[in-house]
C-alpha positions as CSV (number, residue, x, y, z in Angstrom):
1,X,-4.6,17.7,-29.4
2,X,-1.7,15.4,-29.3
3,X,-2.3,12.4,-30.8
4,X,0.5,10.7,-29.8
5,X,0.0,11.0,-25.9
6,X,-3.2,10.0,-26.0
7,X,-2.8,7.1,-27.7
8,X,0.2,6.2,-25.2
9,X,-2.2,7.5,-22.3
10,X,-4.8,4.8,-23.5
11,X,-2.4,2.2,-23.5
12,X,-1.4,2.9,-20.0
13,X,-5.0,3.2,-18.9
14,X,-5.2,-0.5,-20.5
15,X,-2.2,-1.8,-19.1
16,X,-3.3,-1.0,-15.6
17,X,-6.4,-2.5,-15.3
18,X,-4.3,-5.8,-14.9
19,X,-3.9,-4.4,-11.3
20,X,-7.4,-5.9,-10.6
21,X,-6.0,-9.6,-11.4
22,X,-3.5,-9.4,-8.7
23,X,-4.5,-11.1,-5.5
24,X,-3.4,-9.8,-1.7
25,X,-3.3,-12.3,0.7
26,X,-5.2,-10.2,3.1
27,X,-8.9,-10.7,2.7
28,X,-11.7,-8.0,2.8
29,X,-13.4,-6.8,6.2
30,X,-15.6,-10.0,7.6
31,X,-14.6,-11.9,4.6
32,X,-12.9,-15.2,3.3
33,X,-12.3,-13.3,-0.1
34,X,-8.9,-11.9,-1.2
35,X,-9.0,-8.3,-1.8
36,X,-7.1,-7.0,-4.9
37,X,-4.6,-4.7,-5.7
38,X,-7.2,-2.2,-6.8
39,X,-9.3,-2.6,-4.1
40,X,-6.7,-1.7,-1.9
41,X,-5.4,1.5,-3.7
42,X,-9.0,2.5,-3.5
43,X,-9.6,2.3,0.1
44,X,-6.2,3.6,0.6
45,X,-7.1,6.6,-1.3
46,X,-10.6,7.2,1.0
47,X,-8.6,6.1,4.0
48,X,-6.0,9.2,3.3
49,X,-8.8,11.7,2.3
50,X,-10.5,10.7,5.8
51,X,-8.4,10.7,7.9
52,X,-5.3,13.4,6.4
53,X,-6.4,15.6,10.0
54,X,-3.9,12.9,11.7
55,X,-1.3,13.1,9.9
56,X,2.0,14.3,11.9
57,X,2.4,17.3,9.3
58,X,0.8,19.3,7.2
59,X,0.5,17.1,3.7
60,X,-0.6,17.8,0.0
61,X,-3.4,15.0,0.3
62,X,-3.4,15.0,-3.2
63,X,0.0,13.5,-3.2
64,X,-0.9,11.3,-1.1
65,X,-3.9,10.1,-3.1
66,X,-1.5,10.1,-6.4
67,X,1.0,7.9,-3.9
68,X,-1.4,5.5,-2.7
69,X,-2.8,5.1,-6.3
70,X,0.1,4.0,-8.0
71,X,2.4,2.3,-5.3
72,X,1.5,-1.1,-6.3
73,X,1.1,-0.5,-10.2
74,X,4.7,-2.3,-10.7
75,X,3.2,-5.0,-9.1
76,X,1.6,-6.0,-12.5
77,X,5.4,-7.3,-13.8
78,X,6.9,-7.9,-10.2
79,X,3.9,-9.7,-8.0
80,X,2.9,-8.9,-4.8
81,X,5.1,-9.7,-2.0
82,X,3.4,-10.3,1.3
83,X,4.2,-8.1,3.9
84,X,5.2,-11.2,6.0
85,X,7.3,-13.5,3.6
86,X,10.0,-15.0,5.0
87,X,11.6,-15.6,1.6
88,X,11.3,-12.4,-0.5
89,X,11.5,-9.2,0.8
90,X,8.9,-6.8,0.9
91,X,11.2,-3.5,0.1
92,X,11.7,-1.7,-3.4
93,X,13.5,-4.4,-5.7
94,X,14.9,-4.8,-8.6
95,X,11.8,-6.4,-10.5
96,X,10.2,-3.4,-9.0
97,X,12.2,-1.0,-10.7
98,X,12.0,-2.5,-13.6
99,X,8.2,-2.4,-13.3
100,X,8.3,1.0,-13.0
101,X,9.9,1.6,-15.8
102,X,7.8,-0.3,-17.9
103,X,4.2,0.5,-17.0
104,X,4.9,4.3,-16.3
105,X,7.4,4.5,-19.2
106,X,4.3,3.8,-21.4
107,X,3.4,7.2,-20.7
108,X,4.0,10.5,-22.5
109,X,7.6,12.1,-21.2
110,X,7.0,14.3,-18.5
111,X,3.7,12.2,-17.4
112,X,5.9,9.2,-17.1
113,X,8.8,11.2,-15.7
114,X,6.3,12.5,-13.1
115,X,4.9,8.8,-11.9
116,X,8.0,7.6,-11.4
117,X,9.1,10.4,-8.9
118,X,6.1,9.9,-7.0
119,X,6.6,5.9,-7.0
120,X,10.1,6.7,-5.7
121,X,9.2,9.3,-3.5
122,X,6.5,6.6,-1.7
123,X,9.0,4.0,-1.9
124,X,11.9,6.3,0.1
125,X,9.3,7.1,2.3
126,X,10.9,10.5,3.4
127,X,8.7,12.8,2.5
128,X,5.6,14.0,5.1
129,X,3.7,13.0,2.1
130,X,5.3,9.3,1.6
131,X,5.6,8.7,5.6
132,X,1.4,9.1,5.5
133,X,0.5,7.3,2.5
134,X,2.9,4.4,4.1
135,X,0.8,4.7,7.3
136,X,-2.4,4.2,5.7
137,X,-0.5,1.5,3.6
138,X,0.4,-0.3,6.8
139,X,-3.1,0.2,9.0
140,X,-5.7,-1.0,5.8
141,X,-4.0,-4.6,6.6
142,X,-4.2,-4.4,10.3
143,X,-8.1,-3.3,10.4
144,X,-8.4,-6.2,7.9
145,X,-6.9,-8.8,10.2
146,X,-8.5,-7.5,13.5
147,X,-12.0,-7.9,11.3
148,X,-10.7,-11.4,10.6
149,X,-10.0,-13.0,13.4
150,X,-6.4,-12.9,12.8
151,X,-6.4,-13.5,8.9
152,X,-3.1,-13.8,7.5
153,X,-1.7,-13.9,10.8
154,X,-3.2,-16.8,11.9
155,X,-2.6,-18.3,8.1
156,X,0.8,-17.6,7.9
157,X,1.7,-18.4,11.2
158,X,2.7,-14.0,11.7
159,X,3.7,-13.3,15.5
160,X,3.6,-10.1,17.3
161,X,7.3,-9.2,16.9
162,X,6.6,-8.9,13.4
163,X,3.7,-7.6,13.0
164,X,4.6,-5.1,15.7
165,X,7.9,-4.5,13.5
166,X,6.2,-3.7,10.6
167,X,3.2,-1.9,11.8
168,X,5.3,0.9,13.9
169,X,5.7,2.6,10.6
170,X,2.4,4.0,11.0
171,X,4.0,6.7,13.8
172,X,5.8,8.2,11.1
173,X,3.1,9.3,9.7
174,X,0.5,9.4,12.2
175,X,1.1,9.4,15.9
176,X,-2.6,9.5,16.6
177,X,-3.2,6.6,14.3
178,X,0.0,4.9,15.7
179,X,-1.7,4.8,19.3
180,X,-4.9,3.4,18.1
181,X,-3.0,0.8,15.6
182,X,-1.1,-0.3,18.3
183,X,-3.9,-0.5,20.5
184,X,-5.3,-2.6,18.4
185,X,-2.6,-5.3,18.0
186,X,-2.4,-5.2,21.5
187,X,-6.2,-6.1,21.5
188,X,-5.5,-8.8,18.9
189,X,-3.3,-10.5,21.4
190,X,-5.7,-10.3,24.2
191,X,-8.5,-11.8,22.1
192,X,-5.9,-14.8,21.2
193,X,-6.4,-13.7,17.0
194,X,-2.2,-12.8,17.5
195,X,0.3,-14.9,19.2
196,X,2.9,-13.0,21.3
């Protein structure tokens, strides 16, 4: 047994829980609660094991899961960014790198050699693997609003253009889950819960 990388492991195990202090600004389904950054990595995780038969291409889902996992570890020095900020934008920054290297540089060599790649690999969003775990990224939010009434949308003000914008994404990864997702926003505007 190494010593060593299990003491480094530990401290990573440690350093991560601080992902369950970090608040979303979307809420849980049929809630006024925030959900949390671990909550969503979590469902995430489900969401990709369910539903990996609609993915576009064939996928390692464990890659996925691995993806979806980690994807918003750096936001533990960087913050979350909401999707819809009109200040700060949501792609791979600077702080985020940074984050990275941090949090997964705690980590034994390879391990933390290994993290990274897959944080990059979501972030590029290239890769069958990263186009799917971006999908399920991008429809967690939308059932969350739908269930809402609007959440974040109607808080923030969020219009159809945008959310329509950033939603699309999903047909990367899923075509089938595209045409429900966009079904859905469509649904949103009908019920009046998303301006157009």
């Amino acid at each position: 047994m190494n010593t060593e990388d299990l003491l480094n492991q530990i401290a990573f195990i440690k350093e991560i829980d601080k992902v369950k202090y970090i608040q979303r600004k979307t809420k849980l389904f049929n809630s006024d609660r925030c959900e949390n950054d671990a909550e969503h990595s979590w469902h995430l995780a489900l969401m990709a094991i369910v539903l990996a038969e609609h993915s576009n291409e064939p996928i390692d889902i464990l890659k996925v899961v691995k993806m979806v996992l980690i994807h918003d570890i750096v936001e533990i020095d960087a913050g979350d960014v909401f999707m819809y900020d009109t200040v700060k934008n949501h792609d791979n920054t600077d702080e985020e790198r940074l984050a990275a290297n941090r949090i997964f540089g705690l980590l034994p060599k390879k391990q933390s050699e290994d993290f990274i790649a897959i944080w990059e690999e979501f972030e590029a969003g290239e890769t069958n693997e990263a186009k799917f775990a971006r999908s399920m990224d991008r429809l967690e939010p939308l059932l969350q609003n739908t269930s809402n009434n609007g959440g974040t949308w109607k808080e923030f003000n969020v219009k159809y253009d945008k959310v329509y914008e950033k939603k699309s994404v999903i047909r990367n990864g899923s075509e089938s889950i595209w045409n429900y997702a966009e079904g859905l926003i469509n649904e949103s505007v009908e019920k009046g819960i998303l301006e157009k």
